[in-house]
C-alpha positions in Angstrom: -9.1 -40.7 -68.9 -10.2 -38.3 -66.3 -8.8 -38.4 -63.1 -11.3 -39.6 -60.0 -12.3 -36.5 -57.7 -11.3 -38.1 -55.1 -7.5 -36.9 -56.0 -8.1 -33.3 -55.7 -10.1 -33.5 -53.2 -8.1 -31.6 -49.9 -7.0 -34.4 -47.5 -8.1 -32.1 -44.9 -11.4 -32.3 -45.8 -11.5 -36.2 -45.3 -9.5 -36.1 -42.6 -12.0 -34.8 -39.6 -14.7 -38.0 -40.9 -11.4 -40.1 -40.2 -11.7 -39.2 -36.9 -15.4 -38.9 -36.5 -15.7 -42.3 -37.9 -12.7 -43.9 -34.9 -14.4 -41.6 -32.5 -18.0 -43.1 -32.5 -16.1 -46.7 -31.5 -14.2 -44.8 -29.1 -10.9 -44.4 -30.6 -8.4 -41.7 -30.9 -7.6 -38.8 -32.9 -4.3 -39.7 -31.9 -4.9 -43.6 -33.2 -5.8 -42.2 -36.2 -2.6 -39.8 -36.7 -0.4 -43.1 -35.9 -2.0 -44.8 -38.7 -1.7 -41.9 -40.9 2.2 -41.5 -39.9 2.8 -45.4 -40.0 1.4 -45.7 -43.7 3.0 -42.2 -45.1 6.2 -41.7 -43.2 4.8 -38.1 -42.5 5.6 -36.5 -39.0 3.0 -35.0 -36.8 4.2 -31.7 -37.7 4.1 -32.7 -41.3 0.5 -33.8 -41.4 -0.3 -31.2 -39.4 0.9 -29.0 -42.0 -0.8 -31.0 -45.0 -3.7 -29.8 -43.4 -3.5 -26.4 -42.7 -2.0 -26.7 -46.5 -5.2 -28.0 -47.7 -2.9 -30.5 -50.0 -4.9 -32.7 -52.5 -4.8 -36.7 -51.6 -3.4 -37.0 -54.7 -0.1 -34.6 -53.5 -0.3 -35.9 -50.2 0.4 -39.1 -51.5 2.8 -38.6 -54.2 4.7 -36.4 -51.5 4.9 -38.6 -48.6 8.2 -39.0 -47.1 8.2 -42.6 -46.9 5.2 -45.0 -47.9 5.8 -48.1 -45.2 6.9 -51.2 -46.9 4.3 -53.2 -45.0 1.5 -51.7 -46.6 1.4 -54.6 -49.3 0.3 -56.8 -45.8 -3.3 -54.8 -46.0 -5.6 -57.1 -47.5 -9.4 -57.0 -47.6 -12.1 -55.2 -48.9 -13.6 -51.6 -48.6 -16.3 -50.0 -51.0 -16.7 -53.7 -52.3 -13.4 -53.7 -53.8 -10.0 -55.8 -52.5 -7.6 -53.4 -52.0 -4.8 -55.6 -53.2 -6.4 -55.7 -56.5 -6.8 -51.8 -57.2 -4.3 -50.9 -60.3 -4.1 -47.3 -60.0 -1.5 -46.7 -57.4 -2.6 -43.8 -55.7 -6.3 -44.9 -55.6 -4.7 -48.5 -53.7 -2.8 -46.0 -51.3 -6.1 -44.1 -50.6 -8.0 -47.4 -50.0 -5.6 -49.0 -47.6 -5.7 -45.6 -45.7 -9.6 -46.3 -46.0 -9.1 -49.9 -44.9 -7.0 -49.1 -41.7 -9.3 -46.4 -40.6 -12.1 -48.9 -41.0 -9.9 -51.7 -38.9 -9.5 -48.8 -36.0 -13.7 -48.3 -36.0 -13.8 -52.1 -36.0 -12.2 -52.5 -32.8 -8.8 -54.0 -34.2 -5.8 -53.3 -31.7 -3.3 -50.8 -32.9 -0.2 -53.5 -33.3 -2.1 -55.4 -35.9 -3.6 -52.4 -37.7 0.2 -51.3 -37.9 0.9 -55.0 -39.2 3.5 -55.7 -36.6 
């Protein structure tokens, strides 16, 4: 079975439409680094450095410091698929980084985003 592009594809590369995408509702680079740093466990310096690094999603993932336990609470859909459903773990972790990113464009405050 052949891996989906999507993990070697450079998280730096996705990363600026994250924040394009928060920015045309008015929301924050710095909204979207909190979500980023809630759901990996990665510093600011750290993700700063996966980018400059150009690290793959799949080794950003695999290599997070500490994937936040209330991640499991992200429920919903996004590219017409529930993310509690998806089997391949690091495709789930890349979808509920999709689905938060879509909660911040949405309008949702930041304390329910972060599930607290």
């Amino acid at each position: 079975m052949t891996k989906h592009r999507i993990f070697t594809t450079s998280f730096a590369s996705v990363y600026p439409h994250y924040v394009a995408k928060a920015e045309r509702k008015d929301r924050t680079k710095e909204e979207v680094d909190e979500i980023i740093c809630w759901l990996t466990g990665y510093s600011e310096e750290e993700l700063q450095m996966v980018l400059d690094n150009k690290i793959d999603f799949e080794t950003f993932f695999s290599e997070a410091p500490q994937m936040n336990p209330s991640r499991a609470l992200i429920k919903g859909v996004i590219c017409g698929v529930r993310v509690e459903n998806i089997e391949e773990p690091t495709m789930r972790e890349i979808r509920y980084l999709d689905k938060l990113i879509d909660e911040l464009a949405r309008g949702k405050a930041m304390e329910k985003i972060l599930r607290k």
